[in-house]
N, C-alpha and C positions, 0 to 999 in steps of 0.2 A: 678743675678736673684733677685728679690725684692719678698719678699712675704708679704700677706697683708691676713688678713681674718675678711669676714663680713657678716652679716645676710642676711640672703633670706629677701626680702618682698612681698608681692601681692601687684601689682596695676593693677586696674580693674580684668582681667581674666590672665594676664603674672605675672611670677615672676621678680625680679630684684634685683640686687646687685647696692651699692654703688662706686664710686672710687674716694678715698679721694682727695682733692685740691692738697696736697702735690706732690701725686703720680702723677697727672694728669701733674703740671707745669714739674717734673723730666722727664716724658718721651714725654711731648710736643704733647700733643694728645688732639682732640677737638672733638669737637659731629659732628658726619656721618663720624668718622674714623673709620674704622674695626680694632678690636683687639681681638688675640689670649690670650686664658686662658686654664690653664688643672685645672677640678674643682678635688676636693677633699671633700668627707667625712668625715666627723668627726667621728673618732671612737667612739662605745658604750664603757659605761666605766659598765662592769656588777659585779663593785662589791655591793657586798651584796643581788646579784640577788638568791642564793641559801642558803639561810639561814638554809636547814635543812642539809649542809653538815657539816660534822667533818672539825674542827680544824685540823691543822697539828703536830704533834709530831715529836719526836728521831724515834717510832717504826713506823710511817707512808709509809715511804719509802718502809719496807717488805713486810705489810701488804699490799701495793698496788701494789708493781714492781712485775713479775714473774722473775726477773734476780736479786732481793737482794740474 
């Protein structure tokens, strides 16, 4: 399985992906061929989204598990 990852863009009122030259000549695919994709999101990366939590500690663990 070859994986590839590339930007959305707007043209006109549709979005669209690119698919590199490379990839195209590898699987021998031309324009008004149908082809299958399963998309994928890209994870949020939330750090530093909560900056007024506590740091973590030795004593963090207690202070937050009910099973320390």
């Amino acid at each position: 399985m070859v994986e590839i990852r590339q930007t959305i863009k707007r043209v006109g009122g549709s979005l669209m992906i690119r698919i590199p030259k490379d990839l195209v000549d590898e699987l021998g695919v031309q324009e008004g061929d149908i082809i299958y994709f399963e998309p994928k999101k890209k994870p949020k990366n939330n750090f530093g989204k909560y900056p007024e939590l506590k740091g973590w500690t030795k004593t963090s663990p207690k202070e937050f598990s009910k099973y320390a």
